[in-house]
Chimera marker file (.cmm) of the C-alpha trace (Angstrom):
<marker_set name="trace">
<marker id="1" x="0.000" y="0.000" z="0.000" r="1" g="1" b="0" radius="0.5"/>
<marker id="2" x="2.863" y="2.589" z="0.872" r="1" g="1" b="0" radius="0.5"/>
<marker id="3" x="4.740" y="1.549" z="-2.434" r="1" g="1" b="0" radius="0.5"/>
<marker id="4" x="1.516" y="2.226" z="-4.525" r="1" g="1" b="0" radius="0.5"/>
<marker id="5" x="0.804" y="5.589" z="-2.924" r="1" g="1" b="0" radius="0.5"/>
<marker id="6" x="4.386" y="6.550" z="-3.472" r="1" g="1" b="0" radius="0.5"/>
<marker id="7" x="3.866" y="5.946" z="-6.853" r="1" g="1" b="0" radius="0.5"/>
<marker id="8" x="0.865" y="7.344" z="-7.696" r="1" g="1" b="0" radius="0.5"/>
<marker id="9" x="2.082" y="10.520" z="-5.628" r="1" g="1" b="0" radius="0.5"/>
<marker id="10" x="5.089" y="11.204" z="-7.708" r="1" g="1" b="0" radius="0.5"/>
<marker id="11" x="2.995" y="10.256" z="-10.442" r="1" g="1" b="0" radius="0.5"/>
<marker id="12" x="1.364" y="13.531" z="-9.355" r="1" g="1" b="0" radius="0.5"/>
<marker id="13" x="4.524" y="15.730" z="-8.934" r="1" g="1" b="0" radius="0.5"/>
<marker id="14" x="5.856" y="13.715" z="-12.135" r="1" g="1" b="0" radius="0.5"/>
<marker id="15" x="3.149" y="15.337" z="-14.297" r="1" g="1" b="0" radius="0.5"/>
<marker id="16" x="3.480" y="18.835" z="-13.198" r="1" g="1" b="0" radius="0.5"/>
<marker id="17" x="7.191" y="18.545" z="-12.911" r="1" g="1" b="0" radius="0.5"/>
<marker id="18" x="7.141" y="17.234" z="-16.987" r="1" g="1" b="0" radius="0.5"/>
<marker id="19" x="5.248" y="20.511" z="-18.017" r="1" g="1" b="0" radius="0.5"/>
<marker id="20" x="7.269" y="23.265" z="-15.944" r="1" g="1" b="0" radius="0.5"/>
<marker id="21" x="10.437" y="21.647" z="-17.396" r="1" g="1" b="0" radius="0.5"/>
<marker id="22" x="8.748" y="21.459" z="-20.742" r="1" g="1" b="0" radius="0.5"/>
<marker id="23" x="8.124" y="25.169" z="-20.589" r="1" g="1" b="0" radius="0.5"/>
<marker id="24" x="11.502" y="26.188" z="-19.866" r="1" g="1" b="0" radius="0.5"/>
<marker id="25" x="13.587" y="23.355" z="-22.231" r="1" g="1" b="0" radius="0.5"/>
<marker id="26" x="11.120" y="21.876" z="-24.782" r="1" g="1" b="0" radius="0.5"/>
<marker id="27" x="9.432" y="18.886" z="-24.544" r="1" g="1" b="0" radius="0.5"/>
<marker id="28" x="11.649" y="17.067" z="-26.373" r="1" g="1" b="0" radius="0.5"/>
<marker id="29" x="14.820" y="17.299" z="-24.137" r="1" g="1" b="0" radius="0.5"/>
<marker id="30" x="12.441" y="17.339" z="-21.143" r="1" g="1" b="0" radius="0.5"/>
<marker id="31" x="11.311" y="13.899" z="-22.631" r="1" g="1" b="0" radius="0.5"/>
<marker id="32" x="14.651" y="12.593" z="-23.270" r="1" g="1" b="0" radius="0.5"/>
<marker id="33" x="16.298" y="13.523" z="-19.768" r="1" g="1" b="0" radius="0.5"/>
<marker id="34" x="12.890" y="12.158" z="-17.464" r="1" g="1" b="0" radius="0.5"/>
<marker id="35" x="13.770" y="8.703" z="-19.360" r="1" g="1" b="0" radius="0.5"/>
<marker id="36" x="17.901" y="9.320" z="-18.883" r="1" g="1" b="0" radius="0.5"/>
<marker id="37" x="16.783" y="9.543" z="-15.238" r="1" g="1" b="0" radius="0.5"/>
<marker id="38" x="14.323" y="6.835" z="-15.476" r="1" g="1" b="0" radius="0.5"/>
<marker id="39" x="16.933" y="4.516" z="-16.216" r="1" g="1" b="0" radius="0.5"/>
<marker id="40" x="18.640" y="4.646" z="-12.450" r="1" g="1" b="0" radius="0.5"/>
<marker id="41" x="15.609" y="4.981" z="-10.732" r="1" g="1" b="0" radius="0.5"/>
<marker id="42" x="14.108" y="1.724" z="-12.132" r="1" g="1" b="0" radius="0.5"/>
<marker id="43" x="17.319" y="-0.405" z="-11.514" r="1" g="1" b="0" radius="0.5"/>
<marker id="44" x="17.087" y="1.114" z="-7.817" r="1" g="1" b="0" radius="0.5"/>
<marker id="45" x="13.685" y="0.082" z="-7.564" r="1" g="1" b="0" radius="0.5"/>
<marker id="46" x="14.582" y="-3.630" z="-8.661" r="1" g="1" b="0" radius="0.5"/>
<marker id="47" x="18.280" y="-3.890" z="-6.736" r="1" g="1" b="0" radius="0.5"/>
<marker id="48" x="17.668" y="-1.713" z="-3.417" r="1" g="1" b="0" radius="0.5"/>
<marker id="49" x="16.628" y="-3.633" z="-0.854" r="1" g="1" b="0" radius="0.5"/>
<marker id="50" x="14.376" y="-2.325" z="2.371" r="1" g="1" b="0" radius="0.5"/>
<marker id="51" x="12.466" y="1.061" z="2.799" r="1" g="1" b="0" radius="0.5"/>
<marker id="52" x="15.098" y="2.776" z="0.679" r="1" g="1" b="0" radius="0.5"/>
<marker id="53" x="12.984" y="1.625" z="-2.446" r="1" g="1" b="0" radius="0.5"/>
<marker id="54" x="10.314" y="3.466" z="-1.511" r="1" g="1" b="0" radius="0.5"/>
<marker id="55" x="12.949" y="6.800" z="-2.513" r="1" g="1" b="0" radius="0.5"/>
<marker id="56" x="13.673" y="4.890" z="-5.768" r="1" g="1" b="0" radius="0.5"/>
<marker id="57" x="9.499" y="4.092" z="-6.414" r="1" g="1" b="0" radius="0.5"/>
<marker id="58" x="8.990" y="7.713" z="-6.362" r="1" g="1" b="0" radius="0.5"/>
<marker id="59" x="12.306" y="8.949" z="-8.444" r="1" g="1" b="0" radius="0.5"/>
<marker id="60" x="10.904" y="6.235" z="-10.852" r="1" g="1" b="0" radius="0.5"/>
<marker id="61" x="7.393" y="7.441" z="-11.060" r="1" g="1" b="0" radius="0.5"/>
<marker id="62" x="8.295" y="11.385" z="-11.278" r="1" g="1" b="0" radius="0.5"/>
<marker id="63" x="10.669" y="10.359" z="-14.218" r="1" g="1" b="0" radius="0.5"/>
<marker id="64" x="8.208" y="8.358" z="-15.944" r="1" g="1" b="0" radius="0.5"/>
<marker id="65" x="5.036" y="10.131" z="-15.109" r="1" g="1" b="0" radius="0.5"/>
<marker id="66" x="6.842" y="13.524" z="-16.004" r="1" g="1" b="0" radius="0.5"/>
<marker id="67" x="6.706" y="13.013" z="-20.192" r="1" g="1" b="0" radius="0.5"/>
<marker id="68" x="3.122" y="11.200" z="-20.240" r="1" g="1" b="0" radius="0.5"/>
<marker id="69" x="1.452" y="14.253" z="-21.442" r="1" g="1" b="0" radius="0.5"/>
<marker id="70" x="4.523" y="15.521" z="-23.439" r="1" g="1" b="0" radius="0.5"/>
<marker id="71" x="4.172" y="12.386" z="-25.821" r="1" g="1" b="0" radius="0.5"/>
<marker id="72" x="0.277" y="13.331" z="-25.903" r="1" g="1" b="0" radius="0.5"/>
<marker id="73" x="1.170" y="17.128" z="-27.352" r="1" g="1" b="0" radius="0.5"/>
<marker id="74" x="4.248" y="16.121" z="-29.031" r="1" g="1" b="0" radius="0.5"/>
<marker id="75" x="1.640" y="14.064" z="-31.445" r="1" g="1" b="0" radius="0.5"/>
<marker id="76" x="-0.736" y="16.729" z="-31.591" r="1" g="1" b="0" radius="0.5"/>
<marker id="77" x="2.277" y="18.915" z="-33.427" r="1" g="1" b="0" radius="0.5"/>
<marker id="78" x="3.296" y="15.802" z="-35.530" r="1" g="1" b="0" radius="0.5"/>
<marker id="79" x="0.001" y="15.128" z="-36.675" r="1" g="1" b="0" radius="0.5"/>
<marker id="80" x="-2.012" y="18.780" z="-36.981" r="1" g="1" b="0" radius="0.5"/>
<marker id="81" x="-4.203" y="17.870" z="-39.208" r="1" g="1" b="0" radius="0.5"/>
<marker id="82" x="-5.570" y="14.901" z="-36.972" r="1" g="1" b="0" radius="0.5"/>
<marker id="83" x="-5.041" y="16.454" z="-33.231" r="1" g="1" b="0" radius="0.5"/>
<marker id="84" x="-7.970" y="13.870" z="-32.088" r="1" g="1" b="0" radius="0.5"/>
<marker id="85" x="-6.410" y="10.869" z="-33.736" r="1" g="1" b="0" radius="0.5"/>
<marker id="86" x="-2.636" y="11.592" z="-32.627" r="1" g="1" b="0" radius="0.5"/>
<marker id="87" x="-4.192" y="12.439" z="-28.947" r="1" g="1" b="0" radius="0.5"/>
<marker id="88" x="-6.156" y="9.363" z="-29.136" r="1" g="1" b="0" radius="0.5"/>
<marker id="89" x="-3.542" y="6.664" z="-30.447" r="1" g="1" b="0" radius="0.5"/>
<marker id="90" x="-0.760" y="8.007" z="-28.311" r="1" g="1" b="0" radius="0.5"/>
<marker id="91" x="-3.069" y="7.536" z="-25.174" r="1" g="1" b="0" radius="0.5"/>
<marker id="92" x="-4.623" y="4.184" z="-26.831" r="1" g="1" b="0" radius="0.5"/>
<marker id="93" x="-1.269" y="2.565" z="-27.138" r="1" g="1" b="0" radius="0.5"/>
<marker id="94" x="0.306" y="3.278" z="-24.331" r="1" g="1" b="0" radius="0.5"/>
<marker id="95" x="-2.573" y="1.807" z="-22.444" r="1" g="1" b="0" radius="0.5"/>
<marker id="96" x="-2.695" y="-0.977" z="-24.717" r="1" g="1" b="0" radius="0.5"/>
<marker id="97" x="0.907" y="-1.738" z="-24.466" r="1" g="1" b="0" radius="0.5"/>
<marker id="98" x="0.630" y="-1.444" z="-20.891" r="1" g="1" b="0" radius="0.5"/>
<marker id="99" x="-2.278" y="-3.762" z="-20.519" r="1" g="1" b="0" radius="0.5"/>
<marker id="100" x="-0.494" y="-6.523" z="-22.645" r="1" g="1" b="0" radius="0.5"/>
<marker id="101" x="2.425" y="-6.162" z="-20.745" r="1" g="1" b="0" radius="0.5"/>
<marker id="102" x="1.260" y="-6.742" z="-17.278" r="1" g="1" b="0" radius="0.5"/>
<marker id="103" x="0.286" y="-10.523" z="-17.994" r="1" g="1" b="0" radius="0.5"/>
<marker id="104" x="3.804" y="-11.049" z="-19.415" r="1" g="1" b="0" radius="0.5"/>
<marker id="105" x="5.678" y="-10.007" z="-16.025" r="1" g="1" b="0" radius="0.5"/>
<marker id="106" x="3.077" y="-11.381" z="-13.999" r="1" g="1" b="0" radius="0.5"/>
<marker id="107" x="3.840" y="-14.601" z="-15.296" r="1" g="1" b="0" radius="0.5"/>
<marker id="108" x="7.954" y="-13.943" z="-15.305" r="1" g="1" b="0" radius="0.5"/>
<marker id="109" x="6.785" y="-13.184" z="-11.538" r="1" g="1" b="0" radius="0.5"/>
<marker id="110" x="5.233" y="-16.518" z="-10.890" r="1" g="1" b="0" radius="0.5"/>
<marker id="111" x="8.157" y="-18.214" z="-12.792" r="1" g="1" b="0" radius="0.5"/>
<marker id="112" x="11.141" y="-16.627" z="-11.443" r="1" g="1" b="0" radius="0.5"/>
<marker id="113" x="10.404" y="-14.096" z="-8.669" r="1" g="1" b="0" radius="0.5"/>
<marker id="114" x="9.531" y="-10.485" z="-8.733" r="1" g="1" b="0" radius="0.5"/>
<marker id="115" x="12.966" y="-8.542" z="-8.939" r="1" g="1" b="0" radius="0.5"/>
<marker id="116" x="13.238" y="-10.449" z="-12.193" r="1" g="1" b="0" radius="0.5"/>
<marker id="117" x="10.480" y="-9.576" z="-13.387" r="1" g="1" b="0" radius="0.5"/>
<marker id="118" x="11.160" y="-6.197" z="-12.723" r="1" g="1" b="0" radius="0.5"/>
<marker id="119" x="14.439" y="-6.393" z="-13.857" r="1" g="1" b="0" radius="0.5"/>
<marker id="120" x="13.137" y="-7.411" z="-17.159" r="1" g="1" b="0" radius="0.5"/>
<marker id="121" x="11.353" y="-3.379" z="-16.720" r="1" g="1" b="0" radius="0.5"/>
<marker id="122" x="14.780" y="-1.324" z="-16.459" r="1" g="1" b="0" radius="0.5"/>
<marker id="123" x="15.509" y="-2.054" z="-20.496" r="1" g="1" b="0" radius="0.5"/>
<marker id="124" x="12.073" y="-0.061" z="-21.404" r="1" g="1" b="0" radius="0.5"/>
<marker id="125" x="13.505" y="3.552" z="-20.018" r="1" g="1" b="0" radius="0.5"/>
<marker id="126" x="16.416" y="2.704" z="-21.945" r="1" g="1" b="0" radius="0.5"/>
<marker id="127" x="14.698" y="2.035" z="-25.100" r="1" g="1" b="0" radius="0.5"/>
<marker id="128" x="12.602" y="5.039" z="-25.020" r="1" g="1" b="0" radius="0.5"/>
<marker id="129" x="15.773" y="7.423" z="-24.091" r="1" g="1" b="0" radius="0.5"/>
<marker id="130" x="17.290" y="6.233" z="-26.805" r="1" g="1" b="0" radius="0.5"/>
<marker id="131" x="14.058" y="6.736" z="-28.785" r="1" g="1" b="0" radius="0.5"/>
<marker id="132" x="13.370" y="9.929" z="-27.632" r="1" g="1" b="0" radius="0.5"/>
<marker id="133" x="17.048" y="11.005" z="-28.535" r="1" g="1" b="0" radius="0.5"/>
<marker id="134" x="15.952" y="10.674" z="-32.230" r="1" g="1" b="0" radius="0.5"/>
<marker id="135" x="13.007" y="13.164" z="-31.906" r="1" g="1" b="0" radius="0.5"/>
<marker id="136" x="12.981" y="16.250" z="-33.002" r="1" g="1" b="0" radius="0.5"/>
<marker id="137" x="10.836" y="19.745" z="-31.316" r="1" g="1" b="0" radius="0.5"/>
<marker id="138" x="8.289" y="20.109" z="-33.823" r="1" g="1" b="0" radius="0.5"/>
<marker id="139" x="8.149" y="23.902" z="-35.147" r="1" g="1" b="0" radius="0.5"/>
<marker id="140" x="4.843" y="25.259" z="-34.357" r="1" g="1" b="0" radius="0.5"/>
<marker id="141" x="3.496" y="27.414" z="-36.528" r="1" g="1" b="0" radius="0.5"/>
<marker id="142" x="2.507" y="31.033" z="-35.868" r="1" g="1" b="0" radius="0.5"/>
<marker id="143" x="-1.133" y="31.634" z="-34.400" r="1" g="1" b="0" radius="0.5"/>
<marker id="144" x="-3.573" y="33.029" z="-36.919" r="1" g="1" b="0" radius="0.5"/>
<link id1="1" id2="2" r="1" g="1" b="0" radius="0.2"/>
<link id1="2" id2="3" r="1" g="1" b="0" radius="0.2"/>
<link id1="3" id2="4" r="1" g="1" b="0" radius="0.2"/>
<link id1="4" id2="5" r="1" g="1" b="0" radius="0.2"/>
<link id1="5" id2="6" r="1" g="1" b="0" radius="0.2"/>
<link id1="6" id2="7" r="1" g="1" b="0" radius="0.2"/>
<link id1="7" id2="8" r="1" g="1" b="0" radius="0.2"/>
<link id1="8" id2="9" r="1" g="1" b="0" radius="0.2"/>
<link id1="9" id2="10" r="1" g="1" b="0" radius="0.2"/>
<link id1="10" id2="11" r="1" g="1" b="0" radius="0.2"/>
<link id1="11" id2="12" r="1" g="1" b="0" radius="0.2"/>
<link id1="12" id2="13" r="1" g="1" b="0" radius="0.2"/>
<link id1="13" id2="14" r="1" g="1" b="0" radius="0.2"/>
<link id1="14" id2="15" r="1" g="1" b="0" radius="0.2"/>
<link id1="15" id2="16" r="1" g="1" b="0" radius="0.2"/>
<link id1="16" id2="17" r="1" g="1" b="0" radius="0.2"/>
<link id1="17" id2="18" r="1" g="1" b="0" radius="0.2"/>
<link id1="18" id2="19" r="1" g="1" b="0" radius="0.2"/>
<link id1="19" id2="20" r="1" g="1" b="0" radius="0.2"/>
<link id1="20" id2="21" r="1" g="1" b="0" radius="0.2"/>
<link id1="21" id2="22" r="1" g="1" b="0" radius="0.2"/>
<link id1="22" id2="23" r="1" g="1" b="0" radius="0.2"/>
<link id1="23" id2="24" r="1" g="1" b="0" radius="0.2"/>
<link id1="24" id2="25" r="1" g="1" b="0" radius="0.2"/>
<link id1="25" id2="26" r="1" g="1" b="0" radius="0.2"/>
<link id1="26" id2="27" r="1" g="1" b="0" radius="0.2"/>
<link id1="27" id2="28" r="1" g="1" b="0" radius="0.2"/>
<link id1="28" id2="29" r="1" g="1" b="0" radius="0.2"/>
<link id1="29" id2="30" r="1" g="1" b="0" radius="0.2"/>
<link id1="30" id2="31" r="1" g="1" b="0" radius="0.2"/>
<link id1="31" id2="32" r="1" g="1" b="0" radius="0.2"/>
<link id1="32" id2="33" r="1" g="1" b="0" radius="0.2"/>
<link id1="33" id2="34" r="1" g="1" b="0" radius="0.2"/>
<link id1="34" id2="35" r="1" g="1" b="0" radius="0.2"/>
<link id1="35" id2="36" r="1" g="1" b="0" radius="0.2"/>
<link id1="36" id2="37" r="1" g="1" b="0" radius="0.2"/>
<link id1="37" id2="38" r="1" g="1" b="0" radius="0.2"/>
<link id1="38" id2="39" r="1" g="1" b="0" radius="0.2"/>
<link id1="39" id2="40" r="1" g="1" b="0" radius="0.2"/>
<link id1="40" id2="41" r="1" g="1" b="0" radius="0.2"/>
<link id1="41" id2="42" r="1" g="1" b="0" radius="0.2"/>
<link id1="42" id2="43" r="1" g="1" b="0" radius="0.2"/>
<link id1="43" id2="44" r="1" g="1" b="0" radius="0.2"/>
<link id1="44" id2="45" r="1" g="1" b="0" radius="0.2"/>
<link id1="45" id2="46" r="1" g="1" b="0" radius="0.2"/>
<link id1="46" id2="47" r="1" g="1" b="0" radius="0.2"/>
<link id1="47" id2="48" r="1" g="1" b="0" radius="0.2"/>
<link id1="48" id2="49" r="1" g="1" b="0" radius="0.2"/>
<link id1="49" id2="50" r="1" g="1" b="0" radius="0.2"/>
<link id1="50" id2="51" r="1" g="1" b="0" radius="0.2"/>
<link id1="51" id2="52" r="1" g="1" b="0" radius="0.2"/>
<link id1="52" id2="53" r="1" g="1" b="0" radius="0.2"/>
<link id1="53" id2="54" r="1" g="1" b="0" radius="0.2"/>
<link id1="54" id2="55" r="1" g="1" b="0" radius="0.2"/>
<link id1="55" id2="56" r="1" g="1" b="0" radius="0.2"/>
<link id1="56" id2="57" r="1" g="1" b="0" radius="0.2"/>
<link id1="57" id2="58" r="1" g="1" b="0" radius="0.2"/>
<link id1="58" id2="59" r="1" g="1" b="0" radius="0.2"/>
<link id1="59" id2="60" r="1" g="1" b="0" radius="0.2"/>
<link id1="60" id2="61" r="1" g="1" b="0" radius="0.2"/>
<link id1="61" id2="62" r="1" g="1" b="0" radius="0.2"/>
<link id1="62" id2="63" r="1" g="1" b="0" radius="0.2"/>
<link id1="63" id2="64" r="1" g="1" b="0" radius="0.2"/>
<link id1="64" id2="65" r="1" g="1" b="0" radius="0.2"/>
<link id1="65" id2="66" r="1" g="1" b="0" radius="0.2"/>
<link id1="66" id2="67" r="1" g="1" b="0" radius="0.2"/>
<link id1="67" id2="68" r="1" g="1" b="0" radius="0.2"/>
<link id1="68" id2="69" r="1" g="1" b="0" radius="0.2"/>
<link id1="69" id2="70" r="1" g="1" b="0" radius="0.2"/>
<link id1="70" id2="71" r="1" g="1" b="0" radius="0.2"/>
<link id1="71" id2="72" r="1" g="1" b="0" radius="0.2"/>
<link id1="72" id2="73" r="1" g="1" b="0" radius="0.2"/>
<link id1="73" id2="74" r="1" g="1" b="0" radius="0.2"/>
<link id1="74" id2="75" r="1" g="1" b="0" radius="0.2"/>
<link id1="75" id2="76" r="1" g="1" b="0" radius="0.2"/>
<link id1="76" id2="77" r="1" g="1" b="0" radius="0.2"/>
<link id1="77" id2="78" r="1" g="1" b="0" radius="0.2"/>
<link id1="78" id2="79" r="1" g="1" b="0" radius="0.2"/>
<link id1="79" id2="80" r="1" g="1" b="0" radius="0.2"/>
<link id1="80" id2="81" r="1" g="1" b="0" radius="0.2"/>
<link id1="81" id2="82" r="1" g="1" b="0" radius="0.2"/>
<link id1="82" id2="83" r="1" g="1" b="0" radius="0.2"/>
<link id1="83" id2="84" r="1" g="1" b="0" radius="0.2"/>
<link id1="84" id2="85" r="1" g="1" b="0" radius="0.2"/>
<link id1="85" id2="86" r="1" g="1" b="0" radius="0.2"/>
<link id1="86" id2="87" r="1" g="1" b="0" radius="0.2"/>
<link id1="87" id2="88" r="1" g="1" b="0" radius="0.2"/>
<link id1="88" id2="89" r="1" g="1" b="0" radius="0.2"/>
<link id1="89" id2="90" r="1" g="1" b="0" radius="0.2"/>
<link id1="90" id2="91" r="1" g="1" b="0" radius="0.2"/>
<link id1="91" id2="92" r="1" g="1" b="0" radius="0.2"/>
<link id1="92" id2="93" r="1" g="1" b="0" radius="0.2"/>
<link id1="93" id2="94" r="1" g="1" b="0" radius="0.2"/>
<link id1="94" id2="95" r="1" g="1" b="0" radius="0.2"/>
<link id1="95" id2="96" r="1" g="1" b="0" radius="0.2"/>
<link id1="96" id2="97" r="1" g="1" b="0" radius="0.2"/>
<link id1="97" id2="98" r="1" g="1" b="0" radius="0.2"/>
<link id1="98" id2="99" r="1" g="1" b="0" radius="0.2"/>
<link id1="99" id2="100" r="1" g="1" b="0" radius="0.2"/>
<link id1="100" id2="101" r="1" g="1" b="0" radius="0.2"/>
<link id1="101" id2="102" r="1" g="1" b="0" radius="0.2"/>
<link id1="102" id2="103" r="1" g="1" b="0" radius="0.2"/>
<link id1="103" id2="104" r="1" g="1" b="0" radius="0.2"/>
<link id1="104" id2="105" r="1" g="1" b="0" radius="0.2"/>
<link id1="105" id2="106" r="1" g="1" b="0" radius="0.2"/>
<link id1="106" id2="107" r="1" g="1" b="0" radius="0.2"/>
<link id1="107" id2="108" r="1" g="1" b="0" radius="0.2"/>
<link id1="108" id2="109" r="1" g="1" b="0" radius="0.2"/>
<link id1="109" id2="110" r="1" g="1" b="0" radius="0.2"/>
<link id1="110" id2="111" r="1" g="1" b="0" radius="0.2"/>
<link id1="111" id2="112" r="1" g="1" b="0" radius="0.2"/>
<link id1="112" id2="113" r="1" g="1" b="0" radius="0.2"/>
<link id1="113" id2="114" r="1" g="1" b="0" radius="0.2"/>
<link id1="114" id2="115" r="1" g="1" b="0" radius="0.2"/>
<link id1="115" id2="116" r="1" g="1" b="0" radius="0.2"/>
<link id1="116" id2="117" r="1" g="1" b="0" radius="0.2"/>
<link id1="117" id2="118" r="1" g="1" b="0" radius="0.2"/>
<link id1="118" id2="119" r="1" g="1" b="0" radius="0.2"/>
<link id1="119" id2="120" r="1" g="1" b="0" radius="0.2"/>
<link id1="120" id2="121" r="1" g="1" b="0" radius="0.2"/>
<link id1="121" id2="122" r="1" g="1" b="0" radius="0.2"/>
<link id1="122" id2="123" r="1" g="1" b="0" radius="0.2"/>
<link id1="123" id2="124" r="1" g="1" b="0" radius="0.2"/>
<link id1="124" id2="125" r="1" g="1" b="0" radius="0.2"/>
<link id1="125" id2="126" r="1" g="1" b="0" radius="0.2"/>
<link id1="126" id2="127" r="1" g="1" b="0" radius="0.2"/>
<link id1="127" id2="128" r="1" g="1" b="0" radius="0.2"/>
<link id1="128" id2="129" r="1" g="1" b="0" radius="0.2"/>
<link id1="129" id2="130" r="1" g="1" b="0" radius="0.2"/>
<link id1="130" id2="131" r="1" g="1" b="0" radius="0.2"/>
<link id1="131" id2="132" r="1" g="1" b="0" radius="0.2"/>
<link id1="132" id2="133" r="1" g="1" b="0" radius="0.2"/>
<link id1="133" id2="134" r="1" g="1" b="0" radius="0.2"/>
<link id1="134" id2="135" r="1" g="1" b="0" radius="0.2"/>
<link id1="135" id2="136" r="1" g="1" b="0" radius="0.2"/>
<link id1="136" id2="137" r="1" g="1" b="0" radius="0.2"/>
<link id1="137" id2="138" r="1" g="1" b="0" radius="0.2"/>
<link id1="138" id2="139" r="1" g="1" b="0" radius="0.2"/>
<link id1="139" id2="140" r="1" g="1" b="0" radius="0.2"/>
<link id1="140" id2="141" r="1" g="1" b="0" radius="0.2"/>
<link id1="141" id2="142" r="1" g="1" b="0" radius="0.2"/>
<link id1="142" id2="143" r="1" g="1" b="0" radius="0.2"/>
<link id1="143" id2="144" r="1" g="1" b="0" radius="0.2"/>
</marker_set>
C-alpha cells in the first residue's frame, strides 16, 4: 500500500514537474532527460533492498510520469491535421501496451520471482531514451 501511494504521488509531482520543465527546455529534451533519469531509478527500484525503495518508487514514477502528457502534445504537433487521432492513439497505445504487458511479467513473476520480473522493466527507459534522442521539437506554426 505505501509503495503504490508513493507511486501514484510522484505520479502527481511527475506530471506537473514534466510541463514546468517542458516550458523552460522543450518537450523534447524534457522527454529525453525524465527517461535518462528513469533509467537509475528503475534499476534502484529492482536492486535496493528495504524502505530505501520506496525513494527509488517515487524517483521512478516522477521520471516516468513527467513526459506522459509531453508524448500526448508532441503528437498533436506531428500530426495537426488529426489532433484527435494523434491524442487518441498516443493515449490508446500506451494503455494498450501497458495492458499486454502486465500478464507477461506477472507470469515472469510466478516463474522466477519479482525482482526479475522487474528487472526485465529497467531495459524499457532505456529504449525510449534512446528513442526519444531521435526526436525532433516540432516547429509550431505562428497563431492566426
Amino acid at each position: 500500500a505505501v509503495a503504490l501511494f508513493v507511486l501514484f504521488a510522484g505520479g502527481a509531482v511527475g506530471t506537473v514537474l514534466g510541463g514546468r520543465l517542458a516550458a523552460r527546455w522543450g518537450r523534447v529534451r524534457t522527454m529525453s532527460l525524465a527517461y535518462l533519469l528513469a533509467i537509475p531509478a528503475v534499476a534502484g527500484v529492482v536492486l535496493v533492498p528495504g524502505p530505501v525503495a520506496y525513494a527509488f518508487v517515487a524517483a521512478s514514477s516522477i521520471a516516468l510520469y513527467a513526459p506522459f502528457s509531453l508524448h500526448v502534445t508532441l503528437g498533436q504537433d506531428f500530426l495537426p491535421s488529426r489532433v484527435g487521432t494523434a491524442s487518441g492513439v498516443t493515449l490508446g497505445l500506451a494503455v494498450s501496451v501497458g495492458g499486454l504487458a502486465s500478464p507477461l511479467v506477472g507470469a515472469v513473476a510466478e516463474a522466477a520471482t519479482l525482482r526479475v520480473a522487474l528487472a526485465c522493466l529497467i531495459v524499457f527507459p532505456v529504449l525510449a531514451w534512446l528513442l526519444a534522442r531521435t526526436l525532433k521539437e516540432p516547429a509550431l506554426e505562428p497563431a492566426a
